[in-house]
N, C-alpha and C positions, 0 to 999 in steps of 0.2 A: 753046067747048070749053076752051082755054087758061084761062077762071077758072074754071072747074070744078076744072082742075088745081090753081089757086093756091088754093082752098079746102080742098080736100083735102091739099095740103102745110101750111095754114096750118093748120088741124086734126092735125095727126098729129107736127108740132112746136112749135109756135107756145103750145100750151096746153099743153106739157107743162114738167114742171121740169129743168132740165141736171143731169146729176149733177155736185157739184161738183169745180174743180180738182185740187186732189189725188185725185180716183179718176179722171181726166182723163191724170196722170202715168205714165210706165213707173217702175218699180223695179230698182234693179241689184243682185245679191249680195255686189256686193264693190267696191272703191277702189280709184284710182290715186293714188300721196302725189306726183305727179306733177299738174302745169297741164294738161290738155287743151284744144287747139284743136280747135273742133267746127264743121263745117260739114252743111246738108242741102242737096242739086244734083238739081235738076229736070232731068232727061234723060229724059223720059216722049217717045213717038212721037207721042202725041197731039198735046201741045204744038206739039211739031216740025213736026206737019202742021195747026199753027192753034188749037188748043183752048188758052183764056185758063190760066194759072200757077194759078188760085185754080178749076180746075176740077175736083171730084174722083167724078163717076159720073155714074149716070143714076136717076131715079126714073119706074117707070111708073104711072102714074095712071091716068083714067076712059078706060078698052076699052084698055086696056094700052099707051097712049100713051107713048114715052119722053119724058123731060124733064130739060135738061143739070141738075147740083147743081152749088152751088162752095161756096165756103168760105162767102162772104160772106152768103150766105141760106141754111144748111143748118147750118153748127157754128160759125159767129161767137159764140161764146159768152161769152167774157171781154172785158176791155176790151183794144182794138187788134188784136181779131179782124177786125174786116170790112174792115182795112188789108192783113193777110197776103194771101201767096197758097201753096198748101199747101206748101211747102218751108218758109217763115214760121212754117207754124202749128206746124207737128211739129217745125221745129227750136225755137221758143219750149220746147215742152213736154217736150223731151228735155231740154234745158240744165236749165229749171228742173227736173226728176225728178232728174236727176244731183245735180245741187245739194243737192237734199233730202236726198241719201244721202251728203253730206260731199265733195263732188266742186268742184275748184279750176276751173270750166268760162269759158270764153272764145268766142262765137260769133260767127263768121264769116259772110260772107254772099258765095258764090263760084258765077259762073252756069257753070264749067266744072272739071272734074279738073286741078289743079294740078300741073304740071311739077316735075320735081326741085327745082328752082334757086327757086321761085315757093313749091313749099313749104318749104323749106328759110328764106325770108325772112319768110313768113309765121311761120315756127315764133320766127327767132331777136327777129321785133319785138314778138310776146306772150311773150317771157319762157319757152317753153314746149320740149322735147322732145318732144312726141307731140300726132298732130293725127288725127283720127277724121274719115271722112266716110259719108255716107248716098248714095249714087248712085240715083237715083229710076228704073229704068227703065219700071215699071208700078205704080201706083195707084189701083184702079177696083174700086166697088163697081159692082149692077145690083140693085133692093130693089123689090120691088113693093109699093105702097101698099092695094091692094083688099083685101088679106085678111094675117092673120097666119101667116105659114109660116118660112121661111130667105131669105137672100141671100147673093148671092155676093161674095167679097173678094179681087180677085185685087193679087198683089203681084210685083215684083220689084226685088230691092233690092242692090247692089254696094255691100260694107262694105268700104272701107278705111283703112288706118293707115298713116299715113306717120311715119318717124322721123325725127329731123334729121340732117341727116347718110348718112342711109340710105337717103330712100327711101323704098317702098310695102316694108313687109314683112308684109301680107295685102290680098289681094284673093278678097273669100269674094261670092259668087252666092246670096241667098235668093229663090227663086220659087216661090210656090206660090198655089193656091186653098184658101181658107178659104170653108167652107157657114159661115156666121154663123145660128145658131138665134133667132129673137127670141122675144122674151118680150110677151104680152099686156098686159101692166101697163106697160109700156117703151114710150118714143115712138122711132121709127126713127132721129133722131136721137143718142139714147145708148146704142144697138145698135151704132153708128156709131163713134161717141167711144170704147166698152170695147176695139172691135176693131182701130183706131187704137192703143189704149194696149197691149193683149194681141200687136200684132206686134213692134211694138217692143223692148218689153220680152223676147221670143222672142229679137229679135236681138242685144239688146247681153249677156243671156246668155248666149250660145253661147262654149261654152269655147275656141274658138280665138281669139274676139275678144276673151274676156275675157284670155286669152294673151297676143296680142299688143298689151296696154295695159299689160299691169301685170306683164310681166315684161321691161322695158329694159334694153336692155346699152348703156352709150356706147362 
């Protein structure tokens, strides 16, 4: 039964073509003339109770069997994707998006919410005032393979910015489920990849965070 599964993953991704990197990217509406220190922090429960860092849902296949996905067999797509694990992947492809859009970005790689004093040192050895973090609490799609209908994308994400000197001055809460509508023409994996790019991009628009980036007081 198991290759049954892996044919039918191997089918439904494997033959299809990635949509390239730049539609892979979020987009930001606006700059900071400010360094950005960027970090993305794997705080997922799953994890915490054993599921590997590059683990990102479930695909049901043949009699609606679950089957874990991770990074490394599901959107490894570019080169030194099957090395991430998803805090890797999305923080790669937010740096680079930012970057695309004129953004002086710096990424960090921190397994926990940094203390005043720890950001603060962080901040002053990149050169940097303002350090941006992605707090991972949930991540997880559930995509059935048999037929073309929707999946579900649930998120929950703790935006913060720390200032130097300052401190956290936002801590914002995004949770929600996303029904992801697929498209027939689409292989589940770049239903995956848009809705990856489409939260993102949700978040670092949101006008309080675009607030607390790019309106600094020292």
């Amino acid at each position: 039964m198991r290759n049954y599964i892996i044919i039918i993953f191997f089918f439904v991704t494997g033959c299809a073509t990635h949509i390239p990197i730049d539609e892979q990217l979020p987009s930001v509406e606006y700059k900071s003339t400010d360094r950005l220190v960027f970090s993305v922090i794997d705080s997922r429960q799953r994890v915490i109770e054993g599921k590997s860092k590059d683990f990102i849902g479930v695909a049901h296949g043949v009699f609606g069997i679950p089957v874990d996905w991770h990074v490394k067999n599901a959107i490894a797509v570019e080169e030194g994707d099957k090395e991430r694990n998803l805090s890797q992947w999305l923080q790669y492809r937010i740096v680079k998006g930012l970057e695309n859009n004129g953004w002086d970005v710096v990424s960090v790689d921190l397994e926990s919410v940094p203390t005043f004093d720890q950001a603060n040192n962080i901040l002053e050895e990149n050169a940097s005032k303002t350090m941006l973090i992605l707090n991972l609490k949930e991540w997880y799609f559930s995509i059935n393979l048999n037929w073309v209908s929707a999946f579900n994308f649930d998120t929950n994400t703790t935006v913060i910015v720390n200032l130097i000197n300052k401190g956290e001055t936002l801590s914002k809460d995004f949770a929600e489920r996303d029904v992801i509508d697929e498209k027939a023409t689409e292989s589940p994996q770049n239903n995956i990849l848009r809705a990856y790019r489409d939260q993102i991009k949700q978040i670092l628009n949101d006008p309080e965070v675009k607030n607390a980036l790019i309106n600094y007081e020292p």
